[in-house]
N, C-alpha and C positions, 0 to 999 in steps of 0.2 A: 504493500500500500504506500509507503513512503516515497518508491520509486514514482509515482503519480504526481508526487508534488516537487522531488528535486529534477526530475528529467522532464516530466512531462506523459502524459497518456501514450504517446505510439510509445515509448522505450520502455513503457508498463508489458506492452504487448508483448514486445521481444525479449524480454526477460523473463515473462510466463512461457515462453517457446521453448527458450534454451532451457530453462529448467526441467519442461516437461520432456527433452527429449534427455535427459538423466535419470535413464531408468534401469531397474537391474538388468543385467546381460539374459536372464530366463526369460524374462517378458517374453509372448509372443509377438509376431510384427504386428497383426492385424489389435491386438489391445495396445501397443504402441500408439500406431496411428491415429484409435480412438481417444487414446489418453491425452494425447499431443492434442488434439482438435478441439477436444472437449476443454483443455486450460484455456487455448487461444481464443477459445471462441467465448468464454467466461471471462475472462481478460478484457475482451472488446467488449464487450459488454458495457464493464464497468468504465473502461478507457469512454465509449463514446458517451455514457452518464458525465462523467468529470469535464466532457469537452462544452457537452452543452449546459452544464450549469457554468459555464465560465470561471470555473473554480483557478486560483493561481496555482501559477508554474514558479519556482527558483523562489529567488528572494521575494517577491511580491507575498508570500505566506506571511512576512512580518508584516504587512499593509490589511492585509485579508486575511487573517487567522482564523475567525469565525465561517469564513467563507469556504477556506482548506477544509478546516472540521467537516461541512455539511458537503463538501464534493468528494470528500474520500469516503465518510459513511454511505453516500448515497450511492457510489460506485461500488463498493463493499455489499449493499444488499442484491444491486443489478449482479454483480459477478457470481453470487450465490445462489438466487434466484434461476438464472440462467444453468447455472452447474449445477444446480438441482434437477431443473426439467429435462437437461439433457441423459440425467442417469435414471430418474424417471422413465424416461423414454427406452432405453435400453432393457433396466428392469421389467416393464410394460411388458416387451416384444417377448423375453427370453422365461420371465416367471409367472406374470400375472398380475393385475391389478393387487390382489390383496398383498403382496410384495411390496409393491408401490408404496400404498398405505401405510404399513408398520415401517418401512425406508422415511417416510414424511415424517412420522411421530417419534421412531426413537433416534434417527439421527437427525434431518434434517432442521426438525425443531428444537431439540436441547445444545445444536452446537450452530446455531442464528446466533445469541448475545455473547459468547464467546470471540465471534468473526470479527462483530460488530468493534469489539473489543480491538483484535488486532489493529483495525482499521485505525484506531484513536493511536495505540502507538504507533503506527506507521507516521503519523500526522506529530509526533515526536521527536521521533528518530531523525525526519526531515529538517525540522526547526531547528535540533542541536546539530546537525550536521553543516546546514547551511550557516549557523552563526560558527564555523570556523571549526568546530571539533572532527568534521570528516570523518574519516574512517572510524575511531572512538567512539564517532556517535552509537557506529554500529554496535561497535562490542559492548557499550554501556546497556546497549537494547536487546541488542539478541543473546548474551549469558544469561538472561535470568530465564529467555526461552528453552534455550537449550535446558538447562538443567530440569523445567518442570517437561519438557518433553522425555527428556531420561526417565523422570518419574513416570510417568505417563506406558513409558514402554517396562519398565519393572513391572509398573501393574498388571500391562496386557499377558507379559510371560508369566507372570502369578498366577493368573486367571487359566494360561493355557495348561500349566501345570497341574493345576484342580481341576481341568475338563481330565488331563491325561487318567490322574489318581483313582474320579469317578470310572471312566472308562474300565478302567484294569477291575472294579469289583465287580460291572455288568459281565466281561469275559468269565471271570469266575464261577458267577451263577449261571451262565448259558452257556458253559463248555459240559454242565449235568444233564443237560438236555436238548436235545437237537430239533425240539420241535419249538420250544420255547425262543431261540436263538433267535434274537432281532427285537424280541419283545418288547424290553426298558424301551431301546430308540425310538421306537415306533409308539410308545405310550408319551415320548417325551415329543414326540414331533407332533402327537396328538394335541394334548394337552396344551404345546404352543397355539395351534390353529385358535384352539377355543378360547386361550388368553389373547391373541391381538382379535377375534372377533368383540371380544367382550373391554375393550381398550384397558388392559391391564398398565400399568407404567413400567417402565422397561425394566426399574430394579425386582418389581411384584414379576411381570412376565419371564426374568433370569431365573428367579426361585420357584418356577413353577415346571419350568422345563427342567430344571437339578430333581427336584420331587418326582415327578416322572420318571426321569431315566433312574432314580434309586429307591425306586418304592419298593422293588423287591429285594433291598441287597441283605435284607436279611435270611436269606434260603441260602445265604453262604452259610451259616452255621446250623443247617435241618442237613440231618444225613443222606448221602447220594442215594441208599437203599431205600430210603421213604421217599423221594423225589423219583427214585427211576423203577417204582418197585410195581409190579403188571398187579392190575385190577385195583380193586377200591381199597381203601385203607381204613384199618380199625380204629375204634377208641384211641388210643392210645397215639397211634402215627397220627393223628387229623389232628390232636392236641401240639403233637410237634409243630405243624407247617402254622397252627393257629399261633405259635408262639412266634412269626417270622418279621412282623410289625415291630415287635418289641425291640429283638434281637438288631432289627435293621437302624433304631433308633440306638440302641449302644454303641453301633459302630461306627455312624456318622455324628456320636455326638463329643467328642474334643473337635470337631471341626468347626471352626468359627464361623466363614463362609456361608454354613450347612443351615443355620440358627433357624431359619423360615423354612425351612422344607421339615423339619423332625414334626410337627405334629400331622401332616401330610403324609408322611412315610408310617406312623402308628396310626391312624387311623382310615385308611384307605378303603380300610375294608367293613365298614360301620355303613348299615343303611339306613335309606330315610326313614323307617318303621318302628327302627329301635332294635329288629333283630341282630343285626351283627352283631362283630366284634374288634377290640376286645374290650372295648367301654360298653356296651350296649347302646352309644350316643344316638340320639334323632332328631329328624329334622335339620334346623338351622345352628344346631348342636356340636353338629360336623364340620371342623375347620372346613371354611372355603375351595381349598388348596385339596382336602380331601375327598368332598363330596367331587369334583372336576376328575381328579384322575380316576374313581372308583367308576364311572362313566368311560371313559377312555378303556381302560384297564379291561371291560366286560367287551368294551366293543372290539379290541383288539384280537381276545380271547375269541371270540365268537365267530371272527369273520379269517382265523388261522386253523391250516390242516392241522388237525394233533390226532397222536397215532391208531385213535380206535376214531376217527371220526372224517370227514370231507369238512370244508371248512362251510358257512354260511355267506349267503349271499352280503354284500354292503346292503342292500334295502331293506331285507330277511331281517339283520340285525339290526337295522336304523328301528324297523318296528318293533322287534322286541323291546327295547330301550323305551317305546312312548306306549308298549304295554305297562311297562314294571315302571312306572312314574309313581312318588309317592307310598311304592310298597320299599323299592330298593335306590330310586334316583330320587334326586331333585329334580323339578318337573320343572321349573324354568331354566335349569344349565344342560337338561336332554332335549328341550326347544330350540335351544342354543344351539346345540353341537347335533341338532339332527339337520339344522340349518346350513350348518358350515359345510358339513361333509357334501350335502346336496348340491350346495353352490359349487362348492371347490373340487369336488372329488376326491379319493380315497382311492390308493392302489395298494389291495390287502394282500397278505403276508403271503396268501395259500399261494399266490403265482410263482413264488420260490421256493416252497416247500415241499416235501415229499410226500408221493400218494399217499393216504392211511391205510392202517393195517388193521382190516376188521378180526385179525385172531383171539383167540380169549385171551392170551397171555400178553397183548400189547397194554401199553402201560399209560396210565391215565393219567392225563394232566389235571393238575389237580386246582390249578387257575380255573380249570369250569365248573369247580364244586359251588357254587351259590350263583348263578347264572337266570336264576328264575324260571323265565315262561319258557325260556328258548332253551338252557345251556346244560351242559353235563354231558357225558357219554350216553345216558338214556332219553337225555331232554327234556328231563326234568328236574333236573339237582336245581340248587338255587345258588352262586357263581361264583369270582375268580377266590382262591383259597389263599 
């Protein structure tokens, strides 16, 4: 932004060019060329805002300061604006509207007054540079950038390091069962759709897809013999895998991060009736965070081949879910999410997975145990365990 007020608008332009064509050596060409287009053309943007407010060039900022302020903000929103709609437009073509939308809410709008931000030091950096500090001016402006960008990127590694940690517990629980394998991801990609339908905030929408992808990581510690063991399970084994909520909540709790997902992960499995467990909780009784993935969770379950069964159609199971309202869902987050899926579509699990095997001795998932109208190996248990 600065360069707008000591050079002038066109040398704004060509310095978004050079910069953009400073890209890793991986890039491919063709996102090269878009990347490059997309700065120059956000660039111009702002460049022709600053030209036609008649905002000053060089020394004339000491004359016009008030004036700099309002042509570099005002080119600042044009450049953002513009680089917004152009990635918009990308996103649009390659994912979808509903893309778009959560693109608009969690980046494009919490990082506007931050931009806006830069803009005012650029209009700084210019003023000390032109009153004779030069070069200085730089480094007096951009160390403080640097450093909160380092911070910035410590976070982002932190962050990838905690996707990595989750990850390794879902391998764990899905390397016991080969039917189950995809599950967590696909409860946690669920569970996203129904939080940006429902405009979660992006910190609430993080901790909703971590709940998801580890609501089951308690079946790490339920024996492989009772998870992989053929036909139905007694007293005794159903008390184990009921113990998995609990278990899944010990494991994720020295984790700081985690703080918003543990009552989500213990109560998953609590219906709106009051029958589950392991509170017996009902109603609006049920964290939030719970009643959504217990929704997810059935509908994943239902619409995946597992080994004594063919899997259910997506609509099969959209209707199961607006039978069992009120007995086992929340009946306005199954309106919800019967909504999304319809809109958006859904590509279920069975198209990867292997035919079932009607023998007696094939082993029952035991996610369809409380399933209601629709679920179980008989079809009638009532669904995921």
């Amino acid at each position: 932004m600065s360069v707008y007020v000591i050079a002038g608008p066109a040398a704004a332009v060509v310095v978004a060019g050079i910069g953009a064509l400073m890209q890793p050596r991986d890039v491919p060409l063709m996102k090269r060329v878009h990347n490059t287009s997309q700065r120059i053309l956000s660039a111009g943007g702002g460049a022709l805002t600053y030209i036609l407010l008649d905002a000053p060039v060089g020394d004339g900022v000491f004359a016009h300061p008030f004036q700099a302020i309002l042509g570099v903000t005002a080119a600042g929103v044009v450049h953002q604006v513009v680089n917004a709609v152009l990635m918009c437009m990308v996103l649009s073509l390659e994912r979808g509207v509903t893309v778009v939308i959560s693109f608009i809410r969690e980046v494009v709008v919490p990082t506007a007054l931050p931009m806006l931000g830069y803009g005012l030091l650029g209009v700084l950096m210019a003023v000390v540079w032109l009153g004779g500090l030069g070069i200085l001016a730089g480094l007096l402006v951009m160390v403080p950038l640097v450093v909160a960008r380092w911070a910035l990127t410590q976070d982002e590694a932190e962050r990838a390091a905690q996707a990595a940690a989750m990850r390794a517990f879902i391998e764990v629980i899905e390397t016991k069962d080969l039917y189950t394998r995809g599950h967590s991801e696909r409860v946690s990609q669920g569970v996203g759709l129904l939080g940006r339908h429902l405009r979660l905030s992006a910190d609430r929408q993080q901790a909703l897809e971590h709940a998801g992808l580890l609501h089951d990581v308690g079946k790490v510690g339920v024996p492989t013999r009772i998870i992989r063991k053929p036909g139905r399970l007694d007293d005794s084994e159903m008390d184990a895998i009921r113990l998995h909520p609990a278990r899944g909540v010990e494991l994720i709790g020295n984790i700081p991060f985690l703080e918003e997902v543990k009552s989500a992960v213990l109560h998953h499995h609590e219906k709106y009736d009051g029958t589950g467990y392991p509170a017996g909780l009902s109603g609006t009784s049920i964290p939030y965070f719970a009643r959504i993935i217990g929704i997810v969770d059935a509908f994943d379950s239902l619409t995946s081949t597992r080994s004594y069964r063919p899997a259910r159609s997506v609509e099969e199971t959209l209707a199961i879910l607006e039978q069992d309202r009120l007995t086992h869902f929340d009946p306005a987050l199954v309106n919800a999410f019967v909504h999304v899926i319809r809109t958006r579509g859904w590509v279920a699990a069975a198209e990867q997975q292997p035919a079932p095997d009607n023998s007696a001795d094939a082993t029952v998932d035991h996610d369809d145990m409380s399933l209601g109208s629709g679920g179980g190996a008989s079809g009638s248990a009532a669904g995921p365990a």
